[in-house]
Backbone bond lengths (Angstrom), bond angles and torsions (degrees), N, CA, C in turn:
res aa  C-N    CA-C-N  psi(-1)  N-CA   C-N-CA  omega(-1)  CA-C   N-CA-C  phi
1 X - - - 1.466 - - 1.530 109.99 -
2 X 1.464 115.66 137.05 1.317 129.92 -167.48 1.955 109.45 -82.50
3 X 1.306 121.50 88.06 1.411 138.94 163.14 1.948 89.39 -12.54
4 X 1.462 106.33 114.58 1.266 107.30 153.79 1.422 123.74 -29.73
5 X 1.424 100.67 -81.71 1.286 132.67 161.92 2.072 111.81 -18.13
6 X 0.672 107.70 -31.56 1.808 118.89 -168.17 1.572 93.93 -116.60
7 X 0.962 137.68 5.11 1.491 119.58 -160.42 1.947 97.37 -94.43
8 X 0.829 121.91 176.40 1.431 137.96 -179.41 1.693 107.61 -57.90
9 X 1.131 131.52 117.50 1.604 113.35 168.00 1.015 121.45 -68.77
10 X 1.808 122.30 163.20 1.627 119.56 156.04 1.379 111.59 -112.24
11 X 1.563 110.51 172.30 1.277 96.95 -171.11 1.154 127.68 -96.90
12 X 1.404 116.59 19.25 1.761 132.35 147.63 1.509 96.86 -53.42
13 X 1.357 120.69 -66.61 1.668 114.13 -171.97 1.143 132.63 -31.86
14 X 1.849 85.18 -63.31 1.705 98.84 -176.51 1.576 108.66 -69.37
15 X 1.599 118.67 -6.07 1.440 105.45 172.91 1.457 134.38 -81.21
16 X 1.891 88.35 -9.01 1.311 87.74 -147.46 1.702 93.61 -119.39
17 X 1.447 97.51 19.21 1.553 109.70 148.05 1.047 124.70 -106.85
18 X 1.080 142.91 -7.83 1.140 163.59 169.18 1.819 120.79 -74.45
19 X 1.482 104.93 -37.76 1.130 133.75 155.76 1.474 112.25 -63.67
20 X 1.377 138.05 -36.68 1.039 143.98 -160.15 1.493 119.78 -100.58
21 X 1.510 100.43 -19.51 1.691 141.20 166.73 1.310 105.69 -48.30
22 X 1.423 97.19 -61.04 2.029 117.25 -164.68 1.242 96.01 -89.94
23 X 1.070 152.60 -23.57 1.506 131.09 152.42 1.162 103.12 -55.03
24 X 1.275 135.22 -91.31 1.453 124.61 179.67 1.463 135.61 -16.48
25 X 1.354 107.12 -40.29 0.922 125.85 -160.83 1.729 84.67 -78.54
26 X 1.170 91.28 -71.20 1.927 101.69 -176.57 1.959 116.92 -41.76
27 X 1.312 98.85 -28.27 1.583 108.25 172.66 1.834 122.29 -82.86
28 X 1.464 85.38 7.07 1.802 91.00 -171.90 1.466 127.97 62.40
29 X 1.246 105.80 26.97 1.145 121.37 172.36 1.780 117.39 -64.98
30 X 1.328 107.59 -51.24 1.414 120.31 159.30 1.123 132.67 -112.16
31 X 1.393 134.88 179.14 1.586 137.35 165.74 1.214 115.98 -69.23
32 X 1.479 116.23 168.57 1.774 96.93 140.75 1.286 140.36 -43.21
33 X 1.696 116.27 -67.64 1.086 106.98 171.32 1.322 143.29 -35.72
34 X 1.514 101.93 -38.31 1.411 105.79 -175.09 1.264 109.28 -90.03
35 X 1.099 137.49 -12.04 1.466 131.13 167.48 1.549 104.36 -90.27
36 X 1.321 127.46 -23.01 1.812 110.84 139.24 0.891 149.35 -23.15
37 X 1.736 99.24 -55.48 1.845 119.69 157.27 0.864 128.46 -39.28
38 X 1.503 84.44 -63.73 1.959 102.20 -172.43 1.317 117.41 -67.01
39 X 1.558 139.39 -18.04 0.788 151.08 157.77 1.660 115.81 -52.45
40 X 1.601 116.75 -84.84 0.772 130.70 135.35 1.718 114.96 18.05
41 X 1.234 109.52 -100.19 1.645 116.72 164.71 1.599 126.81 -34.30
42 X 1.831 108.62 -39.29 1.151 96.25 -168.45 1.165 108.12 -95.58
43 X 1.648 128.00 -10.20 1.769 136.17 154.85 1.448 103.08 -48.44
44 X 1.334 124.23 -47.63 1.702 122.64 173.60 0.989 134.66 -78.56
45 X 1.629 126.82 -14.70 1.093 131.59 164.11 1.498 131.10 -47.45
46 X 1.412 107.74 147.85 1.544 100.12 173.84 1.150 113.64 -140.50
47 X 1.870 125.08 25.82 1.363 113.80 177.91 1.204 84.75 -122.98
48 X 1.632 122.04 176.26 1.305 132.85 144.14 1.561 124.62 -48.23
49 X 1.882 107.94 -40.24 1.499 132.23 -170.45 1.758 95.78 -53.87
50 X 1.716 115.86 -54.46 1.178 116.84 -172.91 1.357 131.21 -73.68
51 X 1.296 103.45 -2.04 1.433 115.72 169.78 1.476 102.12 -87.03
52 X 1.053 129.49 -58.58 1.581 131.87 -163.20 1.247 97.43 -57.42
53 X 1.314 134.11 -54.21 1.587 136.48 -179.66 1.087 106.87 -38.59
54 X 1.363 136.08 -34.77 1.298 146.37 -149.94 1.834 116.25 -78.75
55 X 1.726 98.14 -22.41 1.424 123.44 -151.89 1.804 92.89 -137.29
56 X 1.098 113.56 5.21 1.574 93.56 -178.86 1.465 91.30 -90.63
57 X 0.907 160.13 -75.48 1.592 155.54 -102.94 1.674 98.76 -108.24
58 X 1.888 116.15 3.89 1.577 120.36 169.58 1.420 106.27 -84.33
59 X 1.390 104.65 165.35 1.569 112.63 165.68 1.239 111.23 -103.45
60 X 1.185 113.82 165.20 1.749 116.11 -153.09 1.450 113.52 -73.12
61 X 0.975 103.93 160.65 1.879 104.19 -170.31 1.589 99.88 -78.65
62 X 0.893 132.45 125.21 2.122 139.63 160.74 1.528 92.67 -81.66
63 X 1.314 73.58 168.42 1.678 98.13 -168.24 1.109 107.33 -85.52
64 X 1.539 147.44 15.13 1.336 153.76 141.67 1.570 110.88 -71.71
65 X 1.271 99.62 -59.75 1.673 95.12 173.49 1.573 136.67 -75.10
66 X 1.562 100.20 -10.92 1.498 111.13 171.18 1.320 105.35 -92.92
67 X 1.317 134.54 -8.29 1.310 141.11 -165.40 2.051 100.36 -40.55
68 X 1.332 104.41 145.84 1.298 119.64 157.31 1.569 117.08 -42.78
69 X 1.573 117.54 121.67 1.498 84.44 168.49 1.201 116.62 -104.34
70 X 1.399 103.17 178.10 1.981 102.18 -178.96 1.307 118.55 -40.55
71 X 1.012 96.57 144.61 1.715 103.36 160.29 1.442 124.54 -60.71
72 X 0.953 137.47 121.21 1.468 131.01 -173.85 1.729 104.37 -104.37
73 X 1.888 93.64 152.18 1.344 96.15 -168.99 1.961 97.20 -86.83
74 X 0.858 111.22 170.53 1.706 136.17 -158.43 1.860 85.72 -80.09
75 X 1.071 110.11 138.87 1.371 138.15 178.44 1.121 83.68 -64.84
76 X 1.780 116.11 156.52 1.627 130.52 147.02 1.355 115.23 -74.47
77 X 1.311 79.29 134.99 1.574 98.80 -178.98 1.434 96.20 -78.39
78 X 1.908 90.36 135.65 1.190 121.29 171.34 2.007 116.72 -54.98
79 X 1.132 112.36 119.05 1.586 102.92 163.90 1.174 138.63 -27.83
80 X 1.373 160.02 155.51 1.365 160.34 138.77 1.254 113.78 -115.09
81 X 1.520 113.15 128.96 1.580 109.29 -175.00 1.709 86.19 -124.60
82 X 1.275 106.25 117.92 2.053 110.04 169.28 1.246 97.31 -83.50
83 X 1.509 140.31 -10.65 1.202 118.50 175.04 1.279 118.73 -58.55
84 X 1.960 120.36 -34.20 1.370 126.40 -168.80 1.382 102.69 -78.24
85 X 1.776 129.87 121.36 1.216 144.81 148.45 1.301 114.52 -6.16
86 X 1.421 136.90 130.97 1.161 127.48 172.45 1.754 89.58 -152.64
87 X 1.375 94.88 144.74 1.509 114.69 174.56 1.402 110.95 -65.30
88 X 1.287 126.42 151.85 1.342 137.28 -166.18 1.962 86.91 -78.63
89 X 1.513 80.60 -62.96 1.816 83.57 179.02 1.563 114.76 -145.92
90 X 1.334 113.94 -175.04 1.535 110.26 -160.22 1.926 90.46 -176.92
91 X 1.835 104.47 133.68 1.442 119.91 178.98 1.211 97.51 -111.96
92 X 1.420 127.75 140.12 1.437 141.39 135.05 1.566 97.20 -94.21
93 X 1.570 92.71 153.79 1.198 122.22 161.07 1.361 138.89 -149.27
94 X 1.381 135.89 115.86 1.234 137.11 -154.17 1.239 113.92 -115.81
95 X 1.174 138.92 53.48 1.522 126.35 156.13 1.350 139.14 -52.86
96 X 1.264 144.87 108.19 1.762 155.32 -161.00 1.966 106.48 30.22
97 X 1.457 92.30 33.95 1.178 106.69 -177.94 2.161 108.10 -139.69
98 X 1.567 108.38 -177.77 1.046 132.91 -163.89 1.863 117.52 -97.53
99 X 0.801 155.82 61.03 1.782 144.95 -173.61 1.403 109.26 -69.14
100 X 1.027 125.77 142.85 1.549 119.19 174.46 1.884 100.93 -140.04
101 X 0.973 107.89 129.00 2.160 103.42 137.77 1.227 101.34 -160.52
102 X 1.789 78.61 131.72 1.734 111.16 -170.73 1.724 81.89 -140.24
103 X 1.534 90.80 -176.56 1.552 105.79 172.12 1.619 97.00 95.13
104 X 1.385 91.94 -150.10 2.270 106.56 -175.15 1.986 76.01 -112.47
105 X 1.760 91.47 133.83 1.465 112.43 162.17 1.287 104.05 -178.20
106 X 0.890 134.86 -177.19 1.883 140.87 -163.23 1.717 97.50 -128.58
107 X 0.782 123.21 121.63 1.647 134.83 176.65 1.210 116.64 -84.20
108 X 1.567 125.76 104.80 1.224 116.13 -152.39 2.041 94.95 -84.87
109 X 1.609 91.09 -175.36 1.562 117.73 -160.10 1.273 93.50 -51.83
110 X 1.813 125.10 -68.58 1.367 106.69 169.08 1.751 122.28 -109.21
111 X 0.989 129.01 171.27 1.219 120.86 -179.35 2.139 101.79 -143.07
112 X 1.359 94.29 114.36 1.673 96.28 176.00 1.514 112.14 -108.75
113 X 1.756 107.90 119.67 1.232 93.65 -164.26 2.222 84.77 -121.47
114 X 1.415 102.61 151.01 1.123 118.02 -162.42 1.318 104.47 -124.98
115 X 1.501 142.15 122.93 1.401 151.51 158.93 1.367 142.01 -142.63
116 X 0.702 111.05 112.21 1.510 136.38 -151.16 1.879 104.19 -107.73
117 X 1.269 130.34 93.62 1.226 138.06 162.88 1.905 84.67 63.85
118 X 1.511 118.54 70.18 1.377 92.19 172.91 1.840 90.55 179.00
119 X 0.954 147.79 -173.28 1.400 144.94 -171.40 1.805 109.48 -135.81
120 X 1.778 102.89 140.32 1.552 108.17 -170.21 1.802 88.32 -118.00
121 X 1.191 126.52 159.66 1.657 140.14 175.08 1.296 90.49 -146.08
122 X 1.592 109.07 126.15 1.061 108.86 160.95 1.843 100.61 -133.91
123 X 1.332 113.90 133.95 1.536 106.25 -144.83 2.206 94.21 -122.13
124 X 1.050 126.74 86.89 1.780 119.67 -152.34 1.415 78.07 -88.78
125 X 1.600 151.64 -7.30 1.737 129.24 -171.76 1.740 111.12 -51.22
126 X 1.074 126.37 -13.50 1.394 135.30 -170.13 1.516 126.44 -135.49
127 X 1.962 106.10 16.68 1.099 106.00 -178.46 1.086 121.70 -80.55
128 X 1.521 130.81 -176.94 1.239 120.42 154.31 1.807 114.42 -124.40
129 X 1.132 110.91 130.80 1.822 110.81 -163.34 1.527 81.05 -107.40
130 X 1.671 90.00 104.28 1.849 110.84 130.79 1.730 115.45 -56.31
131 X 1.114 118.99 -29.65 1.522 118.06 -169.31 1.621 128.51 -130.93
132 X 1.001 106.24 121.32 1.353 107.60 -156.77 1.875 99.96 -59.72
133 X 1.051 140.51 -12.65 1.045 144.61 -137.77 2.135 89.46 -153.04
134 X 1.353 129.60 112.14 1.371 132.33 141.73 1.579 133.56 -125.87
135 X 1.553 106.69 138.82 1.266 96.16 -150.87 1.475 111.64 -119.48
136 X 1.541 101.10 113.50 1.838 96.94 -158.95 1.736 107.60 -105.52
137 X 1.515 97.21 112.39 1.599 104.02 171.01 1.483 113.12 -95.13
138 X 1.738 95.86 138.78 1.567 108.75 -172.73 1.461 113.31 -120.21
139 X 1.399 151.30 131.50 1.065 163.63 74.05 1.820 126.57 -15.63
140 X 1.048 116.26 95.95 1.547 120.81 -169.78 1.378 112.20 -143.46
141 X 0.990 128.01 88.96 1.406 142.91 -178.50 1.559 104.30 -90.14
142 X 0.891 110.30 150.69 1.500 115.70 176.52 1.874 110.79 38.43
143 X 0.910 123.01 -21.50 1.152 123.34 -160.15 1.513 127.14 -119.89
144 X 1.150 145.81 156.25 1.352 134.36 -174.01 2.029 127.36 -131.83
145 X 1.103 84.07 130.62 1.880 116.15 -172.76 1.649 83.27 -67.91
146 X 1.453 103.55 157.10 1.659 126.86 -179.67 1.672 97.10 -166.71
147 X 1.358 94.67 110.69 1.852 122.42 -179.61 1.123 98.67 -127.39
148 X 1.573 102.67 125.36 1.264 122.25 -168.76 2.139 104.83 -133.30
149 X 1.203 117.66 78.37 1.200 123.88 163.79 1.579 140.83 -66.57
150 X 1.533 122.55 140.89 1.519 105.25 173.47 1.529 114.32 -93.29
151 X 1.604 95.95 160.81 1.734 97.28 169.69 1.109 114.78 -35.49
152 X 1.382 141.85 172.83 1.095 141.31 -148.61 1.354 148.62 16.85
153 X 1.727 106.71 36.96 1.901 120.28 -179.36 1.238 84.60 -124.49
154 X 1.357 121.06 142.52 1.521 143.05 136.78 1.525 117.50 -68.55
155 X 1.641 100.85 108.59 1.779 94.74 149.58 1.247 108.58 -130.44
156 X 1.885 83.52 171.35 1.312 97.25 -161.79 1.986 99.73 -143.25
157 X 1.424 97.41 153.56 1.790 102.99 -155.05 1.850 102.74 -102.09
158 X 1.107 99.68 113.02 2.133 63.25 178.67 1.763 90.39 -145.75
159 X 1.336 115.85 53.35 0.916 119.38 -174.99 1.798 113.01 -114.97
160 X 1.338 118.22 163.49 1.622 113.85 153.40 1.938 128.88 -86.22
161 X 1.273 73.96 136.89 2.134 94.51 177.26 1.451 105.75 -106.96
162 X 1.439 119.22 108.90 1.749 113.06 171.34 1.605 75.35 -133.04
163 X 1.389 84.27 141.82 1.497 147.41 -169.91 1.843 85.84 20.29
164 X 0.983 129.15 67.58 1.690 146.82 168.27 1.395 125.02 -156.22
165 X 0.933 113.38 160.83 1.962 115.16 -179.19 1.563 115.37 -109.19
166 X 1.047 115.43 179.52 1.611 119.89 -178.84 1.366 108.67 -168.38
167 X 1.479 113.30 117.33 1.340 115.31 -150.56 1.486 100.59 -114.88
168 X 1.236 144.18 139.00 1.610 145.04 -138.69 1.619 88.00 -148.34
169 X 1.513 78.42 133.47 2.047 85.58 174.77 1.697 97.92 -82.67
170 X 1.709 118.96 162.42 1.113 153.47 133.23 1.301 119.70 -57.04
171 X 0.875 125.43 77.24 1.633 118.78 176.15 1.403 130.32 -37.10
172 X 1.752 140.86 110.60 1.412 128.19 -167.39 1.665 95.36 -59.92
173 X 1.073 124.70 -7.56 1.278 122.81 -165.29 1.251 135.19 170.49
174 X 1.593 118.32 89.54 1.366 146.94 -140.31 1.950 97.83 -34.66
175 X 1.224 111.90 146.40 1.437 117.82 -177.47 1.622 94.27 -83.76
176 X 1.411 108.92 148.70 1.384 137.92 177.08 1.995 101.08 -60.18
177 X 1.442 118.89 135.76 1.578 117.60 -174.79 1.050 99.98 -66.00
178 X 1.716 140.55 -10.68 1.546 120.99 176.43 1.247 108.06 -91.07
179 X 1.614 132.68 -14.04 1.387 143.79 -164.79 2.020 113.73 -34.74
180 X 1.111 106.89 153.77 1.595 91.55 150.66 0.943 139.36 -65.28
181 X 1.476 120.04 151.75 1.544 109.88 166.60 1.455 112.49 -151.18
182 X 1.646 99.26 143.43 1.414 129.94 -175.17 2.000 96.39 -91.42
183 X 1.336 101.57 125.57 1.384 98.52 167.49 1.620 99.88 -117.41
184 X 1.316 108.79 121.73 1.644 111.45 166.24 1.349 118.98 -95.12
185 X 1.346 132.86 168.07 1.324 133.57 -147.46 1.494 117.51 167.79
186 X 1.224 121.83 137.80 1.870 112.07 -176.58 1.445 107.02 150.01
187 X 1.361 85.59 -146.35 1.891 88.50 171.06 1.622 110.19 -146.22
188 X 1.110 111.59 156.97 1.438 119.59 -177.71 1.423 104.32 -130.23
189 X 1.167 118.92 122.84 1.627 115.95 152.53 1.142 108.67 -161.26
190 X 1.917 94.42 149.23 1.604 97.76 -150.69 0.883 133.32 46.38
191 X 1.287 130.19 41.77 1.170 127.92 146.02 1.632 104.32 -153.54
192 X 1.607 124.84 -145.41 1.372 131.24 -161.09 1.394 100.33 -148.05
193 X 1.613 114.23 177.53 1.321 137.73 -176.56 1.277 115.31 -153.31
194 X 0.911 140.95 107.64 1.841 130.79 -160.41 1.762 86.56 -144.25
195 X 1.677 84.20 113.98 1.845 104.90 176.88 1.567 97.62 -117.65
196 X 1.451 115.38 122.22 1.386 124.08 -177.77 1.503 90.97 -142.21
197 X 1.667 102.21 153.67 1.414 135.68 -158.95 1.537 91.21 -113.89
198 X 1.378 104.66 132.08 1.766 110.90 176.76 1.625 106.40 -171.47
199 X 1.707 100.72 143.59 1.762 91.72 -179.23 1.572 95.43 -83.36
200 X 1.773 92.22 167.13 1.559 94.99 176.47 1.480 130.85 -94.89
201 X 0.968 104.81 141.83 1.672 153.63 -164.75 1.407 112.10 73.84
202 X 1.554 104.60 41.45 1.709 127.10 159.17 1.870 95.77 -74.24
203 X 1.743 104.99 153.92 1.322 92.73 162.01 2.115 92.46 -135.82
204 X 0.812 104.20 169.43 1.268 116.08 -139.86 1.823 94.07 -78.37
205 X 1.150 138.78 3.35 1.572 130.59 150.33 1.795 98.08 -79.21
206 X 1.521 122.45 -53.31 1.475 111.17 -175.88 1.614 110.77 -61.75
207 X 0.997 120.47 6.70 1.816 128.12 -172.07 1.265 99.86 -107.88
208 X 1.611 126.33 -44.96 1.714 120.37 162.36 1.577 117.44 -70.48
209 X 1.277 117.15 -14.35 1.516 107.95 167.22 0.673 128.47 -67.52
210 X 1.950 113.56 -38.66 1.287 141.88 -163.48 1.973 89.10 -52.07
211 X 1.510 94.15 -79.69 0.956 120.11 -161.71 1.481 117.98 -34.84
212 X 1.170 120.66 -37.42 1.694 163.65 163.62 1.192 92.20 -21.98
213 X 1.604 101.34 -78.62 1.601 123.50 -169.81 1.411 124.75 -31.94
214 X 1.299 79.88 -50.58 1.577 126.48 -164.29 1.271 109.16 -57.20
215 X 1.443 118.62 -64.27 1.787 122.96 -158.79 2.033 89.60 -98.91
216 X 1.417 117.28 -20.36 1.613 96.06 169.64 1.308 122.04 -84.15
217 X 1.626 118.57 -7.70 1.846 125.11 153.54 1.360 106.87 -64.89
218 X 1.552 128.77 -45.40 1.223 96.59 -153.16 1.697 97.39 -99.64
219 X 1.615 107.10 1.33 1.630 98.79 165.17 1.472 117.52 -57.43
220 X 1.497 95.20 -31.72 1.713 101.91 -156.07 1.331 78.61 -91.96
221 X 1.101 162.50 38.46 1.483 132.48 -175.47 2.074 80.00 -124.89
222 X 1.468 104.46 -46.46 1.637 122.94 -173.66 1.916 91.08 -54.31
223 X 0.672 117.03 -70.29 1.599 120.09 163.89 1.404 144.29 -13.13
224 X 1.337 94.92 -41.31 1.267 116.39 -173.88 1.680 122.20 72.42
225 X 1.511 107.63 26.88 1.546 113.47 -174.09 1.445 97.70 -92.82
């Protein structure tokens, strides 16, 4: 029988230590640095055991520092121009090799990206959406996809994970109901999918600072400090 404690995380868990971080963090419980670490560690973690370690040696959260935080208003929705051309559809393929599109390009209607023991980037901070709606199918065996979205896109997961994970951003701030949206979908095994939210030419430690900043203002703001 598989030790709770040792079993695979999800990414409710790892969020919701992480969440539990920035209270602390926000209550002066730690420094920077050390809530760097701890951070740090609990983005890398992969048991339940290493999360809890993470939180034993804090003092308990009060109801000032666990407080609810504000509600935040809905990101702007990203533009769509249908005037810009967009491909009906479009394949990547990655075998013991690399695929990338990043940069300014238009993401067509569907996009099938395929990898096999080898890595896919697909980077939307600089896209431009002809379509309010793109629909990205994945196949990833052995190998692992890296989606990198800006504030204001909706995705959404509706795919299968055997014996692999698929890691879903938190939004700093829920996308607007007209927003775009990327629907992903496929199969994963053995390998991963890690979709994280970042502005562009953020790289993804200045995107946890951001964020940092972010939820210990509006703790302190809920506070009244």
């Amino acid at each position: 029988m598989i030790d709770s404690q040792s079993r695979a995380l999800s990414p409710e868990e790892r969020q919701a230590t992480v969440d539990r971080l920035c209270a602390h963090f926000a209550s002066d419980a730690m420094d920077t640095t050390e809530f760097e670490r701890r951070l740090d560690i609990a983005y890398a973690a992969r048991t339940r055991a290493e999360l809890v370690a993470l939180e034993q040696d804090l003092p308990a959260l009060g109801s000032e520092a666990s407080a609810t935080v504000p509600a935040r208003p809905p990101s702007p929705s990203l533009p769509v121009d249908p005037s810009r051309p967009a491909q009906k559809s479009d394949f990547l393929v990655s075998i013991w090799g690399a695929t990338e599109r990043r940069g300014s390009w238009v993401p067509p209607r569907k996009l099938t990206a395929v990898t096999v023991m080898g890595g896919t980037d697909l980077d939307f901070r600089q896209a431009t959406f002809a379509t309010r709606e793109v629909s990205v199918q994945l196949f990833a065996l052995m190998g692992g996809v890296d989606i990198v979205v800006p504030p204001g896109v909706r995705v959404e997961w509706g795919g299968i994970a055997l014996m692999g994970g698929v890691g879903m951003p938190e939004p700093d701030t829920p996308p607007a109901p007209d927003a775009p949206v990327i629907r992903i979908s496929g199969l994963v095994c053995m390998g991963g999918v890690d979709v994280v939210e970042r502005l562009p030419g953020e790289s993804a430690r200045e995107a946890r600072k951001r964020v940092r900043r972010d939820r210990k203002a509006r703790r302190r703001l809920a506070s009244g400090d």
